[in-house]
N, C-alpha and C positions, 0 to 999 in steps of 0.2 A: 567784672565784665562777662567772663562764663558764666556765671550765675542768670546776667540778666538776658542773657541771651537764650540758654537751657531753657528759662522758664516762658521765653515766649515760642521756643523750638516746641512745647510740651505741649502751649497752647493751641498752636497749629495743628500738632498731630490730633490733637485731640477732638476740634472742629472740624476738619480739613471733611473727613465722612458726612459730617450734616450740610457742610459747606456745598460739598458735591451733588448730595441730593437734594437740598433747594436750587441749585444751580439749575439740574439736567431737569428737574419736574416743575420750576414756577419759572426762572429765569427763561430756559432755552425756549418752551413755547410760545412765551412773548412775540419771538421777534417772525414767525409764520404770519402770527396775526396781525402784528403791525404791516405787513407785506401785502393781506387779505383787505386788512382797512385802506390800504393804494388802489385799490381796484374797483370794477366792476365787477362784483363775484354775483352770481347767485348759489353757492352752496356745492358745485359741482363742478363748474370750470370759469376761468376768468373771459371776461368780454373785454378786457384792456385794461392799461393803466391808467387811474385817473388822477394819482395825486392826492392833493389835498380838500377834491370837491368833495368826498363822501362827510369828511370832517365840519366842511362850510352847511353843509345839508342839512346834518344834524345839528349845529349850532343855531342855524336860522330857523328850527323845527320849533313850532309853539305847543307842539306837544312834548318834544323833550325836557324842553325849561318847565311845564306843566307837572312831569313824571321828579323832575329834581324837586322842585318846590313841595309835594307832596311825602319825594324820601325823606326829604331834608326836616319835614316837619314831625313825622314818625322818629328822626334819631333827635329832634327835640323832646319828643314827647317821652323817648327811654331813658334821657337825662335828667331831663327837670320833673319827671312824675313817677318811671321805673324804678329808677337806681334808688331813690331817696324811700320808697316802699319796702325795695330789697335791702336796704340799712334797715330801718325800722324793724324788719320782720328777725333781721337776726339780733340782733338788738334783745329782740322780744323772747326768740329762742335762748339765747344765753344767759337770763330769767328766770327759766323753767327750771323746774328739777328733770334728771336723767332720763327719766322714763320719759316725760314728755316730749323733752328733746331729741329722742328717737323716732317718736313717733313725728315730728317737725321734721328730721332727716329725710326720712321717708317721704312722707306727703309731700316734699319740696321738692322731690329728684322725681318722684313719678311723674309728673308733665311733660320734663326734661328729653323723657327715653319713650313715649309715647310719637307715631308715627307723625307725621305733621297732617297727612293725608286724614287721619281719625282726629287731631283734636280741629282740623279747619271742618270737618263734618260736624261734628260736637257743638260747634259754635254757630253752624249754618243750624240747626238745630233752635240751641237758644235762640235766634233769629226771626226766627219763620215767623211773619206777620200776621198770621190764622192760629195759627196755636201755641209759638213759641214762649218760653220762658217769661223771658225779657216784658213781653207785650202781655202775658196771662197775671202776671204781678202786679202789672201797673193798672189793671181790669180791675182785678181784685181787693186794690188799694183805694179805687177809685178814682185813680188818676188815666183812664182811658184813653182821654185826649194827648196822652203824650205818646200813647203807641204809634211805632214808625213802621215801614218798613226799612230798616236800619239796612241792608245789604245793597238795596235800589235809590237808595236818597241819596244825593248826589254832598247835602251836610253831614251825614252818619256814614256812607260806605268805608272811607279811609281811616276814621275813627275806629268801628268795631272790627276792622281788619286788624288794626295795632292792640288793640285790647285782647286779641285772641293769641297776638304773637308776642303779649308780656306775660300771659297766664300761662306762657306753656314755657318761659322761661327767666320769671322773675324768683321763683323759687331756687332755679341754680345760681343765681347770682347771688341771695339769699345766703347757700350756705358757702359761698366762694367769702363773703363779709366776714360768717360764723368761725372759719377755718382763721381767719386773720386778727379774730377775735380773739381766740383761744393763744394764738401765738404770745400776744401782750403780757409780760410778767405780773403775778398776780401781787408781788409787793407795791406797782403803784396802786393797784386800787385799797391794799390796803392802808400805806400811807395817807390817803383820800380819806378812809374811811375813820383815822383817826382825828383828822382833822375836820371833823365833820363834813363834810359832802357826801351827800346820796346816791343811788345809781344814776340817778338824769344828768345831776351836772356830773357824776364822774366820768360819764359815758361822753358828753360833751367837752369834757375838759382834757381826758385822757383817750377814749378808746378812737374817737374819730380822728383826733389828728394823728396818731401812731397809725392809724389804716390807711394813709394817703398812697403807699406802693401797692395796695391791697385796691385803693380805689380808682389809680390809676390804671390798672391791668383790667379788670369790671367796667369801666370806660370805656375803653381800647375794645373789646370784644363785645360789647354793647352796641357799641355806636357800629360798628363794620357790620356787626350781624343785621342791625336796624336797615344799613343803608343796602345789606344784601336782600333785603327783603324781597320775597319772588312767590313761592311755593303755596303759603295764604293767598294772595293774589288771587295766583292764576287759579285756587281752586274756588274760593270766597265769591270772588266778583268777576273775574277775568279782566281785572284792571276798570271795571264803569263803577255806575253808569256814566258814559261818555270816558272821559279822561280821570274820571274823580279820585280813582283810587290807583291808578296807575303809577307807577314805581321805575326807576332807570333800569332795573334788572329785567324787570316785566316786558319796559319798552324797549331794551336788548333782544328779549327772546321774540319778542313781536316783530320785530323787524327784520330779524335775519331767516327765522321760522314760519312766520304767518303769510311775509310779504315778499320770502324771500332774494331780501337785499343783504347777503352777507356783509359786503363791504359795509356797507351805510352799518347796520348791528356792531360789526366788529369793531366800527371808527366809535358809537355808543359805549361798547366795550373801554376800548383805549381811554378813553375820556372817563368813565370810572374809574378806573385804577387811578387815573391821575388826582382825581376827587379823593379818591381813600387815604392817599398816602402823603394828602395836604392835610386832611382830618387830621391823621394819626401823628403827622411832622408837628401840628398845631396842640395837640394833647401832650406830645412828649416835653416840648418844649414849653409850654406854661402850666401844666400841672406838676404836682406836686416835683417843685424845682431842687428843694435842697429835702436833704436827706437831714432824716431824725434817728437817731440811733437808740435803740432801746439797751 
């Protein structure tokens, strides 16, 4: 009974500092804002209490359901098209011989720690419908008629917004796979390998489903960052044309900033969290459920 008791006194002591500081820095400000989303704020003093209209406001808003259906299809798009590139690609790294695979490290993580403000230029860039990349290729190939203005087209703007915010982080996700890669004892591949199987199916047989905590957490931080998507936005498009590319975080910041209606933003606010942590309840709980022990 000491024993079992000692060791969860250990565990407390031992939490109890991070415990606190999520507490005072994500918890405690919560509840201002839940306070701000009651009201009529504009950003500097309250005009009353309203309740629950700012919350009805935003619900009944066809640009909000607009900005979800557009997030919502961006963290489709880092699941079913991101994440399975950043498998493949570490996949591919683990392949190489050392040398190569440094320089893989490398090339992977440089996107990573690159400002968001230079690779959304970068890509406004490749964009540009007079001289851009994108459109000078497709010249050149002879396929002209498919040149767009990819950033103003109301079909391509939320597209190449996402395409610029998987190139600048599919690489760390990348070596986040490689690192869970290397973990894998290298006797089952040898086993595999005396039983004849190759890298493809050992890779399929072995390394993917041993990665399921690996690709649970690469999920998890995928999908959040996907649905936090803001910064491309507001520098890419500013959320158009019209609504097209517009985002819950975008129309957060639009709405308490641009129109300033804090309340109405902050009840925006409120209602993403609530989104995120239905996401995250829903991945913990049907992804990878039982554990594999290596």
């Amino acid at each position: 009974m000491n024993r079992y008791f000692g060791n969860r006194l250990a565990v407390f002591v031992f939490a109890f500092p991070a415990l606190l500081l999520f507490t005072a820095f994500v918890i405690y400000p919560l509840f201002p804002e839940m306070m701000i989303s009651l009201q009529n704020h504009d950003g500097f003093k309250s005009e009353g209490f309203v309740g629950l209209a700012n919350y009805m406001d935003v619900l009944n808003s066809q640009t909000f359901w607009q900005a979800n259906k557009n997030t919502l299809l961006v963290v489709a798009l880092s699941i079913f098209v991101g994440l399975p590139i950043s498998l493949m690609l570490a996949l591919l790294m683990d392949a190489q011989t050392p040398s190569i695979r440094r320089f893989f490290k490398a090339a992977a993580v440089f996107p990573a720690v690159l400002s968001v403000t230079v690779v959304a230029q970068m890509w406004i860039a490749f964009y540009e419908p007079t001289w851009g990349l994108f459109n000078e290729i497709l010249r050149t190939v002879g396929l002209g008629h498919l040149a767009k203005q990819w950033l103003t087209d109301k079909d391509t703007a939320l597209i190449s917004v996402a395409v610029a915010l998987f190139w600048q982080y599919i690489g760390l996700n990348a070596l986040l796979f490689y690192t869970g890669i290397k973990s894998i004892p290298k006797t089952y591949y040898e086993a595999a390998l005396i039983d004849g199987a190759g890298y493809v199916k050992a890779s399929i047989k072995i390394t993917i489903p041993l990665l399921q905590d690996v690709v649970k957490y690469v999920l998890i931080i995928s999908t959040l960052g996907s649905m936090a998507l803001y910064a491309h936005v507001r520098i890419m498009t500013m959320g158009g044309p019209g609504d097209a590319s517009r985002t819950i975080v975008y129309q957060m910041y639009y709405t308490a900033f641009e129109r300033s209606e804090f309340g109405k933003g902050t009840a925006t606010a409120m209602l993403f969290i609530i989104e995120c942590l239905i996401i995250s309840f829903l991945i913990n709980r049907f992804v990878a459920r039982e554990k594999i022990e290596i």
